[in-house]
C-alpha positions in Angstrom: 8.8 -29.0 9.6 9.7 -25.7 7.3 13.1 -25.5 6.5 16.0 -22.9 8.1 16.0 -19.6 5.4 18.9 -18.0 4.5 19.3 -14.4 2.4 20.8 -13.5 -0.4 21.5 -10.5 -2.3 19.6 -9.7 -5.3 20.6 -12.1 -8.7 22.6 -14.4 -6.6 20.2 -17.3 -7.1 21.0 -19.1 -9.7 19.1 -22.4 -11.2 18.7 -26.2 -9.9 21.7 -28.5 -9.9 23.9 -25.6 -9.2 26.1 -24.9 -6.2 26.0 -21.4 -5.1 29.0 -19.9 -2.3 27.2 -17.9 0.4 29.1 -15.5 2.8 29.2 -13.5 5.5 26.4 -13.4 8.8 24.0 -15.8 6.9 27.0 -18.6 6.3 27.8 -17.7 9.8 24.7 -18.7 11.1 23.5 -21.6 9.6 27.3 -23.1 10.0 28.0 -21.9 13.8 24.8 -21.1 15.3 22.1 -23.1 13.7 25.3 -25.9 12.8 23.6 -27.3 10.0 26.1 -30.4 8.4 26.3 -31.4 4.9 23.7 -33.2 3.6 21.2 -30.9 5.3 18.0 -28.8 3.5 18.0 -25.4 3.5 16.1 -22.7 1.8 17.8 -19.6 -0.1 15.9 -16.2 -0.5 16.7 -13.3 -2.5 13.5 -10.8 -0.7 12.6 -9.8 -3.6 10.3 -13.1 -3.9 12.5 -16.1 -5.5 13.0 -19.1 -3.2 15.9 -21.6 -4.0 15.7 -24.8 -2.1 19.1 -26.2 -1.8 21.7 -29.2 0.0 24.2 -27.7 2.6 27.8 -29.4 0.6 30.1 -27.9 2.6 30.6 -25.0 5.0 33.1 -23.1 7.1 32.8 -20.1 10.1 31.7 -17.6 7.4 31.0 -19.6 4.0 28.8 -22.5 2.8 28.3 -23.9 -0.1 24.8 -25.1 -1.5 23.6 -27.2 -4.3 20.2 -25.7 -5.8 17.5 -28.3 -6.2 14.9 -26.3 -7.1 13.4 -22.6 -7.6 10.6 -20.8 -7.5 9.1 -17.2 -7.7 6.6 -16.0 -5.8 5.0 -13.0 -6.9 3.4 -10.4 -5.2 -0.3 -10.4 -3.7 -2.6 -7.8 -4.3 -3.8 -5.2 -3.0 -0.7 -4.5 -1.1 -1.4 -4.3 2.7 0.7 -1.5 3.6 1.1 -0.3 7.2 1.4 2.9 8.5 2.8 2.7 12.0 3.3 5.6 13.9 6.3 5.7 16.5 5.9 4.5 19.6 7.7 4.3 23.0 9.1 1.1 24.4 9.7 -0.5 21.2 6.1 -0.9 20.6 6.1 0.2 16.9 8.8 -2.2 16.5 6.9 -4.8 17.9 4.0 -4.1 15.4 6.1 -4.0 12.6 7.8 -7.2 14.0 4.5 -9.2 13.8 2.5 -7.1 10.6 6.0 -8.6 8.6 5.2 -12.5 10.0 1.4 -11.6 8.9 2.3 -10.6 5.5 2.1 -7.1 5.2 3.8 -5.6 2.2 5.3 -2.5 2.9 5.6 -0.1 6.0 6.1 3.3 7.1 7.3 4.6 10.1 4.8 7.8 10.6 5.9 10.8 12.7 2.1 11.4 14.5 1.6 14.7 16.4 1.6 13.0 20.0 4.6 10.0 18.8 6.6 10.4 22.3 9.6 9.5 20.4 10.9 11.2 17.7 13.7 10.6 14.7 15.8 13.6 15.3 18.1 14.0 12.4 21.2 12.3 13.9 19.1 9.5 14.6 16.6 8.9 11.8 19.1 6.7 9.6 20.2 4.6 12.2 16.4 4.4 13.9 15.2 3.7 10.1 17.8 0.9 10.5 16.8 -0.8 13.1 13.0 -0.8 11.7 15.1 -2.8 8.4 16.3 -5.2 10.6 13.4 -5.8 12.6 11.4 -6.7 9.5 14.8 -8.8 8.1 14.8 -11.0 11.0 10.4 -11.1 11.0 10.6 -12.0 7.4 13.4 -15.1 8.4 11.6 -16.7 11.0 8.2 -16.5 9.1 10.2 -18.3 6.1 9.0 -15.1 3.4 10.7 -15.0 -0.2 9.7 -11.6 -0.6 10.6 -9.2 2.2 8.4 -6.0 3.1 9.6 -3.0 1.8 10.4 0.1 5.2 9.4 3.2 3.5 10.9 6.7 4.8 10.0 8.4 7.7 6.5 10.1 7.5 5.4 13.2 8.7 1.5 13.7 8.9 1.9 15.8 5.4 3.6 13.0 3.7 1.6 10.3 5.0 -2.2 12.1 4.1 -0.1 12.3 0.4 0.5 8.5 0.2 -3.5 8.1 1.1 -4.1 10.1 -1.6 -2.7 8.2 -4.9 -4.9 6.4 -7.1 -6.2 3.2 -6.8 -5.3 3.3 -2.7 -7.8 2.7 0.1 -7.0 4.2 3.4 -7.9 3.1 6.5 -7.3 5.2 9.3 -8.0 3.3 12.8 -10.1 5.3 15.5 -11.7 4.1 18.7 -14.7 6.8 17.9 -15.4 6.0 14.1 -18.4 4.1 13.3 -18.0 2.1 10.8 -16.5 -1.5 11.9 -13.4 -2.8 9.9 -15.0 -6.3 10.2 -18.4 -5.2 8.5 -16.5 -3.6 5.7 -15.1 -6.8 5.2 -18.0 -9.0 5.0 -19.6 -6.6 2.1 -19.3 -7.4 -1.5 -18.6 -4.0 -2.2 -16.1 -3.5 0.4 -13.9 0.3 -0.3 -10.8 -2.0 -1.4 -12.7 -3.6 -4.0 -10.8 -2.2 -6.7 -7.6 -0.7 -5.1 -3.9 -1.9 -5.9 -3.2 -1.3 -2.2 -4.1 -0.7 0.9 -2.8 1.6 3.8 -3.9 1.0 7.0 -2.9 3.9 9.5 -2.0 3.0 13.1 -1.7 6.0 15.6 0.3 6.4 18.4 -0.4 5.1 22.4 -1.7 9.0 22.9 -4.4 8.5 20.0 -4.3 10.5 16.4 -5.5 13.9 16.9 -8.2 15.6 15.6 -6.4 17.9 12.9 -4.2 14.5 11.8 -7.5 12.8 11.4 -9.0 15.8 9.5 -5.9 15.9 7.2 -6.0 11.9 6.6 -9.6 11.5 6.0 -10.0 14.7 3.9 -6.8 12.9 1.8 -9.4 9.6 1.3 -8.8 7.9 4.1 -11.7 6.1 5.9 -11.9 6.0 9.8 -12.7 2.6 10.8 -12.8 0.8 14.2 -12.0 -2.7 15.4 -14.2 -3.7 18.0 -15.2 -2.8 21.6 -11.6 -2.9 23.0 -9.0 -0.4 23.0 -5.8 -1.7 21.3 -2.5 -0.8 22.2 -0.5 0.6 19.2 2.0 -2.1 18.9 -1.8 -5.1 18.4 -3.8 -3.1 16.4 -2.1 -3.0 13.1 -1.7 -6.7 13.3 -5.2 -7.6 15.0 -6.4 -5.1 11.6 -3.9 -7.3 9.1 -5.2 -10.4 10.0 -9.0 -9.2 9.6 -7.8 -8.5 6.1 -5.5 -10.9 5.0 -8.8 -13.1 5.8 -11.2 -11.0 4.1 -9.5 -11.0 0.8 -8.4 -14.3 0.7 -4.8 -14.5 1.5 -4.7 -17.4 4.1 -7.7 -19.6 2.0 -5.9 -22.9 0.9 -2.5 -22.4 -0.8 -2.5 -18.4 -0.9 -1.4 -17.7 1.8 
């Protein structure tokens, strides 16, 4: 069985055989909620992709320390699957970003489509934004990830056709009417992520991306791609999309995954 992970802030790792002092919500749940004892395993991550694993010596209501036993760095896979998600009602864009972060994705962006229902007004963007953080935080926990997915800014349709536009990026825009498959891409040898450092794959919202957004995204270098016969919702078809390539370039063969 995986061990329990625990964050920590950035350079607070520091090497085997010694005992770092953990504070705060993290302490406070591996001591009161998930009552680990002394003597117990636990892993350390910093999100940015080092690993600690350590002995629980000793903890309190909001402290614990751990012994280091050993670290490790995982660096970070390329391309870079990054998702653009667009907002959603009922939660459903947080439930995609929820599972994309267990399937590995690298970065998101929370995407501001013509026909989104909801929207970020001003006095509720940072805290919306947020929650999208701590949706991926606690995603990132359970799936036992060293290095965390990044949440990008809130995207207009402008913004986001600019991200599909930099070099060495291959865009996938999902439609139900394209014509090329996602899964045939995938099986080609000269598939049109071949050579790219990452990849954005565009999710619309429940009401479909409309015809000027898909003009604008395409016409920045995105491709329009479909995923099969059925009609997704918008909250499974970044994910059901993830998984096609996280297994097309190699990211859950043997150990690399």
């Amino acid at each position: 069985m995986s061990l329990p992970v625990f964050k920590v802030g950035p350079g607070e790792l520091p090497g085997p055989g010694d005992v770092v002092t953990v504070t705060g919500p993290e302490a406070r749940h591996a001591v009161t909620v998930r009552r680990l004892a002394p003597g117990e395993r636990l892993e350390l991550v910093d999100g940015s992709g080092t690993r600690a694993v350590g002995e629980l010596l000793s903890g309190t209501k909001d402290s614990m320390e751990v012994r280091v036993t050993g670290v490790v760095s995982e660096p970070a896979r390329r391309p870079r699957l990054v998702l653009a998600q667009a907002l959603a009602k009922g939660d459903r864009d947080l439930l995609a970003v929820e599972t994309a972060t267990e399937l590995g994705v690298d970065a998101v962006v929370p995407w501001q489509a013509q026909r989104s229902i909801v929207r970020w007004k001003q006095e509720r963007a940072a805290k919306s934004h947020e929650k999208w953080v701590s949706t991926v935080a606690a995603a990132a926990k359970q799936s036992r990830r060293a290095l965390w997915p990044e949440v990008l800014p809130l995207a207009g349709t402008p913004e986001l056709a600019a991200v599909l536009g930099q070099p060495a990026t291959a865009g996938l825009v999902l439609h139900e009417e394209a014509t090329a498959s996602l899964a045939d891409l995938a099986g080609q040898g000269d598939a049109p992520w071949a050579d790219a450092e990452r990849i954005v794959l565009v999710v619309g919202p429940e009401g479909g991306i409309g015809p000027d957004e898909l003009q604008a995204l395409t016409g920045a270098g995105g491709r329009a791609v479909r995923l099969g016969p059925e009609v997704l919702r918008s909250s499974t078809a970044g994910p059901a999309a993830l998984a096609v390539l996280s297994a097309a370039l190699g990211r859950w063969a043997g150990t690399t995954g």
